[in-house]
C-alpha positions, 0 to 999 in steps of 0.5 A: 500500500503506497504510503500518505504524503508527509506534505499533506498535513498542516502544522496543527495536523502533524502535531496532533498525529504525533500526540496521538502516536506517543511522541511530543507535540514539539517534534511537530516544529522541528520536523516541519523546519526539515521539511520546508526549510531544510528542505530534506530528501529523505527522513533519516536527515532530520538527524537533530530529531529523537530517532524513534519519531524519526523512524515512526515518520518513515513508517508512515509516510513518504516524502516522494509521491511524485516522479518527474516523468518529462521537464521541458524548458522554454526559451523564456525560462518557463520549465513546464514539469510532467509528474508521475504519480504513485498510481501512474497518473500524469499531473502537470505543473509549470515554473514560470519566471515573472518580473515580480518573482517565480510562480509556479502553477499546480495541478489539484485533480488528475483530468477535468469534468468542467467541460471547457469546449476549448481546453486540453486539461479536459481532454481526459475526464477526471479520474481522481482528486490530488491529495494535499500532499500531492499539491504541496509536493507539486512546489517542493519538486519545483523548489528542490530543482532551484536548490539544485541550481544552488542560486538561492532562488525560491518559489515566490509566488503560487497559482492554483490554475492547473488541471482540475477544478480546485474548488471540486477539491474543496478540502485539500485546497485549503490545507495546501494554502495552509501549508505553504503560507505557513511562516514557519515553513514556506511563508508563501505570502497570502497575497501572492496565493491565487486560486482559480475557479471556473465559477462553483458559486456555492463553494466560492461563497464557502471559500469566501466565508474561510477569510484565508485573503487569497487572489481570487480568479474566475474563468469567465470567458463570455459575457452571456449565457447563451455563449458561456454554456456553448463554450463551458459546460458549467454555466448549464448547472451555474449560469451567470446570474448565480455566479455574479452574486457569489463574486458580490459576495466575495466582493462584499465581504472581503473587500478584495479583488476579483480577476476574470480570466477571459480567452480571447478565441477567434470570431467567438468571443472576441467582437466588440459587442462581447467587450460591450456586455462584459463591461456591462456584466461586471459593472456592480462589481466596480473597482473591484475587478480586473480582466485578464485577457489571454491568447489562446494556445491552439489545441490540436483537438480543438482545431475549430478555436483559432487565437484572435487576431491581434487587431480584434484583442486590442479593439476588446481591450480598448472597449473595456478600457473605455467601459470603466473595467481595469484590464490587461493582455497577459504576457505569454509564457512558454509558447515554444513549448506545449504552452496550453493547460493539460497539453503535454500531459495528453500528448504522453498519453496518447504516446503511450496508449499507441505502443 
């Protein structure tokens, strides 16, 4: 039987386990200052740690649930990372190097069953959730391989906007936040923690009521029903309507900023008419959004969606500008390689399944 990631308890949670197995609650901070600040590799180098407790930890879990399978590395400096997990399971995670630091994106769900008509994470349905400790690991392999490179760089900033749907993974999100925000372990400050949702209202209102002061992102991609349910099957469960009042929530209650992710597809979504609505939908939210407007990455499989062109991506921008809503165009990150969410991890799959 494959053993619990080490990486998937909080703080408070190792303690207690230890408590509960006959040892002292204090080995709890030792232990965690191995793991996150030590950064170790293998049990038996928490060499300052009582040796029982040592060994009891060994017994009982593990610190490597996930192999690194495929690394691609981007002209850019982009490394996008393709994890095997304990069993055979490929998740994705991506290294991205931005003027304010290095962000690492983290996959929380093996596949997807959003249902996103344009998008190669829900090529593959979903088969299972990631363990915290899965997600947790997603950022140690990431760190351990700029320990390698011995020049003191560090994980600066994290989005949870890889496969899977976190908010379908509502519990393990949430001791993964736990754990990396930590200021004994890796200190990854709440402000510099964005968690992406293609729009579950109701566990977006929960998220909301848990005040863990996150970023918030929201997968929008159309400004009406009709052309939302055509491109994402969620707004048929969740339409706009019910969405919109659990972003004023959010709004409300935190006082915070919400970022709409917006894919710009060619000849879909992209006319002046959708800027129009869209600036009108966000409206009540006032100052409190932002729009992320984003190149498409094509997908073989999705050959009826092409990138926009450039001339059609400004004119939405400068419609938005002119409608009051803050926005702006992401800058692009390993184009050269399998750029889109989900890609590389179905591209091996299919390698394999053709053998």
């Amino acid at each position: 039987m494959n053993k619990q990631s080490i990486y998937g308890l909080t703080i408070d949670q190792l303690a207690n386990w230890l408590t509960e197995h006959g040892k002292k609650k204090s080995r709890a901070q030792q232990v965690w200052e191995y793991l996150y600040r030590k950064r170790v590799t293998d049990f038996s180098e928490m060499t300052e740690v009582n040796q029982a407790c040592v060994q009891l930890l060994a017994d009982n879990f593990t610190l490597q649930t996930l192999q690194e399978h495929i690394k691609q590395e981007s002209a850019d400096g982009t490394i996008k990372f393709l994890f095997k997990l304990q069993d055979g399971n490929l998740i994705e995670t991506v290294l991205m190097r931005q003027k304010y630091g290095l962000s690492v994106c983290v996959t929380t769900q093996v596949g997807c069953n959003i249902g996103c008509s344009f998008c190669a994470s829900g090529l593959l349905a979903k088969s299972r959730d990631l363990s915290s400790g899965e997600i947790v690991e997603q950022i140690m392999n990431v760190q351990l391989h700029l320990d390698k490179k011995g020049q003191g760089e560090t994980v600066s900033h994290v989005v949870v906007m890889g496969i899977g749907e976190p908010f379908d993974n509502f519990e393990n999100l949430l001791d993964f936040i736990k754990v990396i925000k930590d200021d004994k372990g890796l200190a990854i400050a709440a402000r510099r923690i964005t968690v992406s949702t293609s729009g579950l209202a109701d566990k977006l209102i929960e998220f909301t009521d848990k005040g863990l002061q996150v970023n918030l992102a929201v997968s929008l991609h159309a400004p009406n029903n009709e052309l939302r349910t055509r491109i994402m099957k969620i707004n048929r469960a969740i339409p706009i309507e019910k969405l919109m009042k659990a972003m004023e929530y959010y709004v409300d209650k935190t006082n915070r900023r919400i970022t709409i992710e917006y894919i710009l597809l060619r000849d879909v979504n992209d006319h002046k008419q959708e800027a129009e609505e869209l600036a009108e939908l966000l409206r009540p939210l006032g100052q409190k959004v932002y729009v992320n407007l984003i190149p498409y990455n094509p997908v073989d499989e999705h050959s009826q969606y092409q990138r926009s062109e450039q001339e059609a991506v400004l004119s939405f921008y400068d419609t938005l500008k002119k409608g009051g809503v803050n926005c702006k165009i992401r800058q692009e990150h390993g184009t050269d390689i399998d750029a889109a969410c989900g890609q590389l991890r179905s591209k091996q799959i299919k390698k394999t399944e053709a053998k």
